[in-house]
SEDREN-651487 format. One record per residue: residue number from 1; residue in one letter; z, y, x of N, C-alpha, C in turn. Coordinates in Angstrom, 3 decimals, decimal comma, padded with zeros to 6 digits. Layout:
// residues N
REC    i  aa      n_c3      n_c2      n_c1     ca_c3     ca_c2     ca_c1      c_c3      c_c2      c_c1
REC  NUM   A         Z         Y         X         Z         Y         X         Z         Y         X
...
// end
This chain:
// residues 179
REC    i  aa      n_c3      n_c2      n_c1     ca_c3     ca_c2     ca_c1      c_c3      c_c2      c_c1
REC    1   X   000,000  -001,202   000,809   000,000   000,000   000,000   000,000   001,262   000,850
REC    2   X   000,930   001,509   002,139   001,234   002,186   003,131  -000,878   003,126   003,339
REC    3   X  -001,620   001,754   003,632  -002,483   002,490   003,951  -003,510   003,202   003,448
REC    4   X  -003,330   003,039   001,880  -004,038   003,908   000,879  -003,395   005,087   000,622
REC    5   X  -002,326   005,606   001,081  -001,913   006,720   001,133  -002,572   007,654   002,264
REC    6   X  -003,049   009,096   002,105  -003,859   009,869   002,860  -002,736   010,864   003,412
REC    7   X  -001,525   010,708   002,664  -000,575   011,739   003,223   000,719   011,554   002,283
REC    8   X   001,859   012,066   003,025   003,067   011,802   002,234   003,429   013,411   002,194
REC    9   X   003,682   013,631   000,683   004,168   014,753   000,587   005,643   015,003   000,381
REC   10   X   006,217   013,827  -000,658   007,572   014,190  -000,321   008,435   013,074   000,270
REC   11   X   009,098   013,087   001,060   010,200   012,303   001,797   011,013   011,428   000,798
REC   12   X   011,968   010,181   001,219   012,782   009,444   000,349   014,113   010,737   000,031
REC   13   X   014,353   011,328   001,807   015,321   012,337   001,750   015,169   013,426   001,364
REC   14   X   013,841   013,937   000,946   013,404   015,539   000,170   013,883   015,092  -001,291
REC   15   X   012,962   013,841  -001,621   013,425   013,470  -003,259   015,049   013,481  -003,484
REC   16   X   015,891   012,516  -002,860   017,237   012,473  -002,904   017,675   013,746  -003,154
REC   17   X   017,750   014,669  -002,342   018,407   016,047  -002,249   018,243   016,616  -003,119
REC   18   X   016,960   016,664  -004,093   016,355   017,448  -005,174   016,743   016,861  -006,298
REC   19   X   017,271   015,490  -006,047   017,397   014,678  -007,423   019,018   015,468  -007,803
REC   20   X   019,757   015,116  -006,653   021,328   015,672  -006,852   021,315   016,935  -007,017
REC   21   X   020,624   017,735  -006,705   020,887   019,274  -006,936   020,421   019,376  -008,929
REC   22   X   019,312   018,811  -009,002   018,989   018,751  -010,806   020,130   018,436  -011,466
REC   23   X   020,711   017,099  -010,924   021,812   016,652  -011,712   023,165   017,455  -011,817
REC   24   X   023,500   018,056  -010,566   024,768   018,920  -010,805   024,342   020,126  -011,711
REC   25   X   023,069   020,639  -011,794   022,825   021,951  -012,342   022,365   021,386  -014,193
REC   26   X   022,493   019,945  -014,535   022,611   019,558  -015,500   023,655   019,347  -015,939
REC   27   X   024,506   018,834  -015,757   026,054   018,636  -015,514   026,678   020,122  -015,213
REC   28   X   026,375   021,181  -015,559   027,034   022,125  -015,100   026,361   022,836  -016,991
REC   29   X   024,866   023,046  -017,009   024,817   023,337  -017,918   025,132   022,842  -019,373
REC   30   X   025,151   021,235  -019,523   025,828   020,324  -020,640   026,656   019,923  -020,818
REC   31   X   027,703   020,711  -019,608   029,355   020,154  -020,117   030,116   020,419  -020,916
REC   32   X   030,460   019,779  -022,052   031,320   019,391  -022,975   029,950   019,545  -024,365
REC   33   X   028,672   018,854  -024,128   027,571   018,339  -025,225   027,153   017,498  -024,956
REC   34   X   027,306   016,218  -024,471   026,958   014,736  -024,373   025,312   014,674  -024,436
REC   35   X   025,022   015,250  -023,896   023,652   015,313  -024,096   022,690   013,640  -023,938
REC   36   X   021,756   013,925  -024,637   020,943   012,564  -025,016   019,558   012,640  -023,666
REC   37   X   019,155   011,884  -023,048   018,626   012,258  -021,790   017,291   010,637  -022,390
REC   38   X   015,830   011,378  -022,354   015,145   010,380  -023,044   014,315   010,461  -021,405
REC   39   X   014,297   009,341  -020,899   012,912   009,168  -020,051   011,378   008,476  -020,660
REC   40   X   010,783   009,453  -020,015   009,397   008,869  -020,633   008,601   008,135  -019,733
REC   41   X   008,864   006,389  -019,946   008,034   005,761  -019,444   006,286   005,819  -019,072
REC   42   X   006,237   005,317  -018,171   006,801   004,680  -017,382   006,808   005,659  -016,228
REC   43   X   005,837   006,208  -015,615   006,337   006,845  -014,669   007,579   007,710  -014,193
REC   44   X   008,808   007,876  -014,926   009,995   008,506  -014,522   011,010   008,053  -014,573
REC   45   X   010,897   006,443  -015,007   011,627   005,402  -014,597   012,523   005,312  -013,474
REC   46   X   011,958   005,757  -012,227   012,836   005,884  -011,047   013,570   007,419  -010,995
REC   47   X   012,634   008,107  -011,291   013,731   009,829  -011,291   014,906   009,578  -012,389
REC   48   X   014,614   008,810  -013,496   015,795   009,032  -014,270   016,896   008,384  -013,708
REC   49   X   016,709   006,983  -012,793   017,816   006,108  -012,871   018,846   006,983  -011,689
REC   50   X   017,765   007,579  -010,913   018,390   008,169  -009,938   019,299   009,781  -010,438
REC   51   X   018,928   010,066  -011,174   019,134   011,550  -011,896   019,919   011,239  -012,958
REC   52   X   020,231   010,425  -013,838   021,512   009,885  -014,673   022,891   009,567  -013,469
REC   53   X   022,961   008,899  -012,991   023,627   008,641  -011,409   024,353   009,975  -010,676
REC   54   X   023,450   011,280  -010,747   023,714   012,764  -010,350   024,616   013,320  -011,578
REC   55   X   024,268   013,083  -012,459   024,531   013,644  -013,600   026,318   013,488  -013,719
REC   56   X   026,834   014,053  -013,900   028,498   013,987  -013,777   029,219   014,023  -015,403
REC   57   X   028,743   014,074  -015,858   029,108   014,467  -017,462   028,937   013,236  -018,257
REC   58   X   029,276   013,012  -019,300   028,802   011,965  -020,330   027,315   012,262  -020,983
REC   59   X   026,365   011,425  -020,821   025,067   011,400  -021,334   025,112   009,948  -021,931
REC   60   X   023,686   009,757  -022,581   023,220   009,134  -023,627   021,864   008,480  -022,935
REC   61   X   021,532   008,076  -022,644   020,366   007,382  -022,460   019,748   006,814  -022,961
REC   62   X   017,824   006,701  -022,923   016,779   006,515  -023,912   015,852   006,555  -023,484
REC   63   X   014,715   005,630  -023,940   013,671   005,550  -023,393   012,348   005,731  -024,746
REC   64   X   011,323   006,199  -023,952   010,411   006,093  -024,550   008,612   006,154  -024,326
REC   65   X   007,953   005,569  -024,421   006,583   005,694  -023,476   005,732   006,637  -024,431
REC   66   X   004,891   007,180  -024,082   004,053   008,421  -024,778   002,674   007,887  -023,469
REC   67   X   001,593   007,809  -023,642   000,271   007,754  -023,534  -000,811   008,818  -023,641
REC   68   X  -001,620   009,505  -022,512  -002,915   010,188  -022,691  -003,299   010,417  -021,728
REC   69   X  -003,194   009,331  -020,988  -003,741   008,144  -019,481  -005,014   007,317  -019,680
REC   70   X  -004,579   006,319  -020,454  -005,267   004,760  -020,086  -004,746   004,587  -018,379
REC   71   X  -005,981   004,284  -018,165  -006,188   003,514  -016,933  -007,205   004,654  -015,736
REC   72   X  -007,068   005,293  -016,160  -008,006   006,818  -015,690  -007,031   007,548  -014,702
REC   73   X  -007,395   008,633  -014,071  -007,024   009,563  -013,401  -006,571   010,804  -014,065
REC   74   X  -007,041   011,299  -015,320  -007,043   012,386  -015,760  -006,908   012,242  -017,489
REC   75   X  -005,953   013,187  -018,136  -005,937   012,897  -019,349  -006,991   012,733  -020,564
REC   76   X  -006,666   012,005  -021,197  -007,544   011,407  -022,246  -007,360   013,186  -023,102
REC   77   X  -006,541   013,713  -023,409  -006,436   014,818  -024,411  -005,774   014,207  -026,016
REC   78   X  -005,690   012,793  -026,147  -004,952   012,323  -027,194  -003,817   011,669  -026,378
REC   79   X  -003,046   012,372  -027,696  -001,647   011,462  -026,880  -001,160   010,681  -028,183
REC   80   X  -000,690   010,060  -027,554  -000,125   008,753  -028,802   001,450   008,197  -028,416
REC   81   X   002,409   008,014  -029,283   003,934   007,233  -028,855   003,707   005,759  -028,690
REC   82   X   003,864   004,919  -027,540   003,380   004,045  -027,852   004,521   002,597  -028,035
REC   83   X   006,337   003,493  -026,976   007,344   002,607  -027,417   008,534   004,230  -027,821
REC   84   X   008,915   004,007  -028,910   009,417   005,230  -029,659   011,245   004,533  -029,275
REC   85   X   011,942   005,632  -028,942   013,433   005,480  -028,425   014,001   005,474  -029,771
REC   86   X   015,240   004,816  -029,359   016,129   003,846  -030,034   017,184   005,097  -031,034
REC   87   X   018,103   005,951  -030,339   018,911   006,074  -031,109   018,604   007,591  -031,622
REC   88   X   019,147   007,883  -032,549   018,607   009,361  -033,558   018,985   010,396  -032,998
REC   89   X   017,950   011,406  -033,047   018,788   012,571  -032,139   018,915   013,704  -032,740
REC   90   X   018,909   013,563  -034,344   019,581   014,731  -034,940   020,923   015,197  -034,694
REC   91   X   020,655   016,688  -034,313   021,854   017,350  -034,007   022,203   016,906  -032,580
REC   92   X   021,342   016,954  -031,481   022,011   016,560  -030,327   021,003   017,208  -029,092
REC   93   X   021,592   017,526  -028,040   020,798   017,934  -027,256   020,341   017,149  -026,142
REC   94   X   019,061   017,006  -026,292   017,991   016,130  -025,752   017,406   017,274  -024,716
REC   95   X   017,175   015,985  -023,334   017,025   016,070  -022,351   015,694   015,453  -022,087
REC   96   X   014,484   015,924  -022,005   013,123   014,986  -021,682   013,156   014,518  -020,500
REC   97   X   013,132   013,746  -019,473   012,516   013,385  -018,072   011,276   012,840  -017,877
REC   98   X   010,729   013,455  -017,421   009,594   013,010  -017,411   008,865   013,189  -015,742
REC   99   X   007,578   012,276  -015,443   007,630   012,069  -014,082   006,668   013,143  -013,120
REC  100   X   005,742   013,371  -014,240   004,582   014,997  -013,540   004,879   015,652  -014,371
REC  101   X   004,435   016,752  -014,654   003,670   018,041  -016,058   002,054   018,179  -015,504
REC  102   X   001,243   017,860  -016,097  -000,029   018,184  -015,660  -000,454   019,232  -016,790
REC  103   X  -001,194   018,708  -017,445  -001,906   019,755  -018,302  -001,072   020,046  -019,672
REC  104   X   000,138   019,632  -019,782   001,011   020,068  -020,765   000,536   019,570  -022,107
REC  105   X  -000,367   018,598  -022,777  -000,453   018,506  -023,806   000,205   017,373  -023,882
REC  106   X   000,592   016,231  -023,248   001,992   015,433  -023,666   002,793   015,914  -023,705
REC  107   X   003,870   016,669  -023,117   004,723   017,276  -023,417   004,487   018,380  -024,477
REC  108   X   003,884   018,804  -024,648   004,122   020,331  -026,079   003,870   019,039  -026,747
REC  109   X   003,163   018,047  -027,148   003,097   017,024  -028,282   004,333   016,685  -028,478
REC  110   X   005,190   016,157  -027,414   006,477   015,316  -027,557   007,565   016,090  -027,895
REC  111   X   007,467   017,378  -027,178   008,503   018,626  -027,872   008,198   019,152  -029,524
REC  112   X   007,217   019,068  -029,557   007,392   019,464  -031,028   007,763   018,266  -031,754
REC  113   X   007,166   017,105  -031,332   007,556   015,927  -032,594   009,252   015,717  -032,290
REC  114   X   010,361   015,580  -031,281   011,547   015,707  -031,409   011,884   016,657  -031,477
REC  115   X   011,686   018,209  -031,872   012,164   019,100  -032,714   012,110   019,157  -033,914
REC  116   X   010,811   018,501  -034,630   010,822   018,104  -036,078   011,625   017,102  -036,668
REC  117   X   012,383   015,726  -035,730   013,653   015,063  -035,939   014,620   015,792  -035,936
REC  118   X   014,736   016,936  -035,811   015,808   017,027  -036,025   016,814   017,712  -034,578
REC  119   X   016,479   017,600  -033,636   017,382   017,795  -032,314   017,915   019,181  -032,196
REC  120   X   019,165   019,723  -032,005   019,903   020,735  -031,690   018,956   021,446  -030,512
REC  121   X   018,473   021,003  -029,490   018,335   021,793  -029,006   017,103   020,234  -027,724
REC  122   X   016,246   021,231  -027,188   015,160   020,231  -026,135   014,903   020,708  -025,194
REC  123   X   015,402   020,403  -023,993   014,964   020,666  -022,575   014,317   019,922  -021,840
REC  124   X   013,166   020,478  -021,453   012,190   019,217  -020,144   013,042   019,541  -018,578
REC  125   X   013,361   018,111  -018,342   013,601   018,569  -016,969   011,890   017,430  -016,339
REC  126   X   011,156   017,967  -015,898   010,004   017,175  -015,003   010,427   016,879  -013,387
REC  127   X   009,967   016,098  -012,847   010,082   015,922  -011,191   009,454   016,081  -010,638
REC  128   X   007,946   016,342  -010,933   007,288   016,999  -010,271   006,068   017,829  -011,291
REC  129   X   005,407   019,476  -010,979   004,625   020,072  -011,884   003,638   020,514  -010,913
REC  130   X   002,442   020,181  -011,181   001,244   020,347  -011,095   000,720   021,726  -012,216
REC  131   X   001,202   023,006  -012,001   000,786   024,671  -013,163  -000,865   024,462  -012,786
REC  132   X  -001,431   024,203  -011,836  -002,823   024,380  -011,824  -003,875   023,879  -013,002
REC  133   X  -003,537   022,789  -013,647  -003,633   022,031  -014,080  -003,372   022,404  -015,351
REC  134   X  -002,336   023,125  -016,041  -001,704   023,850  -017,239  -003,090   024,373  -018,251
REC  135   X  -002,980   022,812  -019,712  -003,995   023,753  -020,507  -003,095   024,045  -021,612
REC  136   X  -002,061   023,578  -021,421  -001,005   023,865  -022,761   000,237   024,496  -022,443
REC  137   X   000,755   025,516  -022,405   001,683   026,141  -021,840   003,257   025,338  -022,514
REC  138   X   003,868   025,157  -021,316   005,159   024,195  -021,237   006,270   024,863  -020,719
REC  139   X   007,328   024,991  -021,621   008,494   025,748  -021,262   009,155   024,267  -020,371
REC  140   X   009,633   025,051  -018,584   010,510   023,458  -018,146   012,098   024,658  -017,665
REC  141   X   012,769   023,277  -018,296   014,117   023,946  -018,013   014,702   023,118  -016,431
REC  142   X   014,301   022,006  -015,734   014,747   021,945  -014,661   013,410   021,332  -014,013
REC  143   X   013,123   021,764  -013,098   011,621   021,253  -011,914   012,333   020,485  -010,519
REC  144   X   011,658   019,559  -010,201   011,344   018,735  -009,031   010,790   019,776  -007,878
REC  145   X   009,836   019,606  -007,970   009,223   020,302  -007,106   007,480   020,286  -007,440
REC  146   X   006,855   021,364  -007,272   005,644   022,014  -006,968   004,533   020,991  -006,769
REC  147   X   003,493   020,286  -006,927   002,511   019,625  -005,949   000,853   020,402  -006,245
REC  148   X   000,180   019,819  -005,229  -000,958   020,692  -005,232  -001,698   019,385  -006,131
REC  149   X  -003,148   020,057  -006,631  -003,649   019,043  -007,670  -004,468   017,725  -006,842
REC  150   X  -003,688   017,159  -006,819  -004,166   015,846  -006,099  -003,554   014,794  -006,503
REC  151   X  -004,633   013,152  -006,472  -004,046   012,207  -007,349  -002,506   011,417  -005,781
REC  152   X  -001,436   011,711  -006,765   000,018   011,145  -005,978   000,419   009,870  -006,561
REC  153   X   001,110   009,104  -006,043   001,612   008,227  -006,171   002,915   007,478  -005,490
REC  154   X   003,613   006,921  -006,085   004,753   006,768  -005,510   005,968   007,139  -006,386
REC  155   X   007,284   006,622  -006,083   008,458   006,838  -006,822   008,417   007,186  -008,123
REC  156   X   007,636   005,997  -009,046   007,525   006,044  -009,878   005,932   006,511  -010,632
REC  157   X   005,683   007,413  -010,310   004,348   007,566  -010,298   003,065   006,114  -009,852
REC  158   X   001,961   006,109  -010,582   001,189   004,764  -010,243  -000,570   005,530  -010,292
REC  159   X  -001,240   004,291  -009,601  -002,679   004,285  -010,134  -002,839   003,046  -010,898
REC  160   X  -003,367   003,045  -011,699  -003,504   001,960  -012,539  -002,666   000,492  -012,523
REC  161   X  -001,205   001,054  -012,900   000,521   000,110  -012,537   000,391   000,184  -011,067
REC  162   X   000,094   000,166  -010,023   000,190   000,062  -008,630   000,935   001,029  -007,985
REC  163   X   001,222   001,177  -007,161   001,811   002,342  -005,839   003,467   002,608  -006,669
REC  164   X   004,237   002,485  -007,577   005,019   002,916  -007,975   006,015   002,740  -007,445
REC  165   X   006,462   001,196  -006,702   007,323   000,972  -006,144   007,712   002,165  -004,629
REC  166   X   006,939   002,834  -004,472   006,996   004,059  -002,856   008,045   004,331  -003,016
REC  167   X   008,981   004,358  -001,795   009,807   005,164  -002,143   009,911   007,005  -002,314
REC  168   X   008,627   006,937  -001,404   007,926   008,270  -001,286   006,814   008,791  -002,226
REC  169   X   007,188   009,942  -002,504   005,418   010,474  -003,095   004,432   010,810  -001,829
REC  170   X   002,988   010,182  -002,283   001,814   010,396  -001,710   000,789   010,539  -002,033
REC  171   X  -000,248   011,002  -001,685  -001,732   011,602  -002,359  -002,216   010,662  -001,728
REC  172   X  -002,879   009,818  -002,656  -003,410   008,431  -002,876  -005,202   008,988  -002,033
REC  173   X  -005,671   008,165  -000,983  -006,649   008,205  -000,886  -008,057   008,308  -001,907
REC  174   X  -008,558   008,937  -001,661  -009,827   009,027  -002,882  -010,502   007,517  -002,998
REC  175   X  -010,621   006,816  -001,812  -012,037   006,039  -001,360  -011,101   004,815  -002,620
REC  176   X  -009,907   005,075  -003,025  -008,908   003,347  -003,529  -009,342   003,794  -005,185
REC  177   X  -009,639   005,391  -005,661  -009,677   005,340  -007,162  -010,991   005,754  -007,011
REC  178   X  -012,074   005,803  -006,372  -013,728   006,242  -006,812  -014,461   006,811  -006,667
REC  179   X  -013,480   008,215  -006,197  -014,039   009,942  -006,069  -014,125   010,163  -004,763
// end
């Protein structure tokens, strides 16, 4: 896997540091609201487990997958729920995690449909945002960090299920997806 990577952009120890600083500044802003913390499969699978862990407060945990991928590089423009989370979140403040922000139309989709359940209140925290990319404007209440528009992979992030296990993020060689 090592050698389909063209470059490593963030470190195991850049991610770590960034993960704990989100979590105390979550834990600082939701203390004493149990907040409900939904990761959106699959790619943020690893930021959450690591970022619940930071988190110092009582949270709620939840999962849920949302789709406007396939098997492609670039969004389809439909998004669809495709495994919908478990417990109700009327009246509670929900926490999105999620693993990029690219062009913002999964997320403004997913924020409006759990504000219409009902939720007190919805914050995206993302781990990593790609604004270049922005065709739907996305309010984020906690950021990862910055990347330039290039296909990454790693810590959670994949090309078609692959590369996810990295412990690192990396900008996946072109010659492995086509372009």
């Amino acid at each position: 896997m090592n050698q389909d990577i063209e470059r490593v952009l963030l470190s195991e120890e850049e991610i770590a540091a960034k993960v704990k600083e989100i979590g105390a500044k979550i834990s600082e802003d939701y203390a004493g609201r149990d907040p409900i913390i939904i990761s959106v499969l699959k790619g943020s699978f690893m930021f959450m487990a690591d970022l619940v862990r930071a988190i110092t407060i009582p949270c709620t945990v939840d999962f849920m997958s949302v789709s406007s991928y396939g098997s492609g590089t670039s969004s389809s423009g439909e998004v669809k729920i495709v495994k919908d989370f478990d417990n109700s979140i009327e009246n509670r403040h929900v926490i999105i995690v999620e693993d990029i922000l690219d062009s913002g139309r999964t997320l403004s989709y997913l924020m409006k449909t759990l504000k219409a359940r009902g939720a007190a209140s919805i914050a995206l925290c993302t781990f990593l945002d790609k604004p270049e990319r922005r065709v739907v404007p996305v309010e984020v209440a906690y950021s990862g960090f910055r990347v330039p528009d290039s296909f990454i992979v790693g810590y959670g992030l994949d090309y078609d299920q692959q590369y996810r296990n990295l412990p690192y993020v990396g900008v996946l060689k072109p010659s492995v997806y086509g372009e």
